[in-house]
C-alpha positions in Angstrom: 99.2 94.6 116.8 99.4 94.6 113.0 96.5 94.3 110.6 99.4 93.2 107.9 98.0 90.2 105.8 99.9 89.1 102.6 98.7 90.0 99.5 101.2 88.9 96.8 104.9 88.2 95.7 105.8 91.1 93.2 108.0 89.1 90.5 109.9 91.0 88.0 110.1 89.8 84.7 111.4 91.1 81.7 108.7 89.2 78.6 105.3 89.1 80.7 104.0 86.9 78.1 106.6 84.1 78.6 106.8 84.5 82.2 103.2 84.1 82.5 103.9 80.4 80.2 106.5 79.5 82.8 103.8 80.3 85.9 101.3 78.4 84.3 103.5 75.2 83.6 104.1 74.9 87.2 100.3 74.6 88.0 99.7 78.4 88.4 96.3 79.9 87.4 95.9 83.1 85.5 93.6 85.6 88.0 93.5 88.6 86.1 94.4 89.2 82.3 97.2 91.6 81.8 97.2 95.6 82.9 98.9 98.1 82.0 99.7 100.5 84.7 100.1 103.9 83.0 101.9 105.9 86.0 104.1 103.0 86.7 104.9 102.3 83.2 104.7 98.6 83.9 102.6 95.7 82.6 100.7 93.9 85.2 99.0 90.4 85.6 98.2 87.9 88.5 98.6 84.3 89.1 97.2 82.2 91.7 98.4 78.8 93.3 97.7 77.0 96.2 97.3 80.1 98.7 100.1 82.1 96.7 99.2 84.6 94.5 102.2 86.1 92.6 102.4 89.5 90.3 104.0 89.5 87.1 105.5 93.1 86.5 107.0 93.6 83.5 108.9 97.4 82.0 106.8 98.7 78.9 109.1 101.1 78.4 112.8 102.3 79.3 111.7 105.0 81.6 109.5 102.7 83.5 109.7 102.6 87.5 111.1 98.5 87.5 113.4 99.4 84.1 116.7 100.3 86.6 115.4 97.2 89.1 114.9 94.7 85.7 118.9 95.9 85.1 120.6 95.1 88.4 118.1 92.1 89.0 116.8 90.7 85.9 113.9 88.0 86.4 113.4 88.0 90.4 111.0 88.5 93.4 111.3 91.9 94.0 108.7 92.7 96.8 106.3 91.5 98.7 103.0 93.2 99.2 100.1 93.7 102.1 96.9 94.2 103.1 96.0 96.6 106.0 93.0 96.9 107.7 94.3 100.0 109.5 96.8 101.6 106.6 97.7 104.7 108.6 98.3 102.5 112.2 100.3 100.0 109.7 102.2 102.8 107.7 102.8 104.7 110.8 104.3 101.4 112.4 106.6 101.1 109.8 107.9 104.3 109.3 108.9 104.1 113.3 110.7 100.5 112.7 112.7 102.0 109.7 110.6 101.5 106.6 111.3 104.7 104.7 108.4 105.9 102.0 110.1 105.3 97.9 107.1 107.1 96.4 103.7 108.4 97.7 100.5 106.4 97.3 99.0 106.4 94.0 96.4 104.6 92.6 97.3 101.1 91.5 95.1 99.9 88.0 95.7 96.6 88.7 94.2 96.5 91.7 91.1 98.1 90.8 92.8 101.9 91.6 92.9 101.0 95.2 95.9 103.2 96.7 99.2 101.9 97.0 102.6 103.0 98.3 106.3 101.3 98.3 108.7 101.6 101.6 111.9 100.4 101.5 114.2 98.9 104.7 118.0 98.3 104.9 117.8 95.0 106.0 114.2 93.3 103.9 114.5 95.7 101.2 111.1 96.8 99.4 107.3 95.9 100.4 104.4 97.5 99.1 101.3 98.5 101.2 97.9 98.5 99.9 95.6 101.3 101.1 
């Protein structure tokens, strides 16, 4: 059985600042100030509401990772990210139903460097899994 818990709706914004406006006139509290993720190339914060908790990720520069995504998708939910309790039973699960590995895990600043890696599936599209 998975250990897969939700952690957050990755939401891909172009202005952090103004998204982050936008979040919290619709009742959403501010978790954690604003990261920047220096292997990513992104700008990173967290919002909370009700049970959801959403992440801001905004390009800081054209040869970001989310700079081709913020062309083709502009402001959007881009991924959705877990929690594991067992990553390699988890990551070894997916890879067997089709998830296919779009980077290797890395340490994620936002998340206090806890590991993180991005698979991608034909039919969900991309999820991230936290080590």
């Amino acid at each position: 059985m998975s250990t897969l818990t939700v952690h957050h709706i990755g939401y891909l914004v172009k202005k952090i600042e103004k998204a982050q406006k936008a979040f919290l006139s619709m009742g959403y509290t501010l978790e954690q100030d604003t990261v920047y993720d220096d292997i990513r190339k992104v700008h990173i914060c967290f919002l909370i509401k009700d049970d959801y908790r959403v992440e801001l990720v905004a390009p800081a520069s054209d040869d970001s990772v989310v700079s081709g995504l913020m062309k083709r998708y502009k402001n959007s939910p881009y991924h959705i990210c877990y929690e594991t309790t067992d990553f390699e039973k988890d990551y070894a699960t997916l890879t067997e139903n089709g998830f296919l590995a779009i980077d290797t895990l890395t340490p994620a600043p936002a998340l206090q460097n806890r590991e993180v890696v991005f698979l991608s599936n034909a039919s969900i599209g991309m999820i991230e899994l936290i080590r």
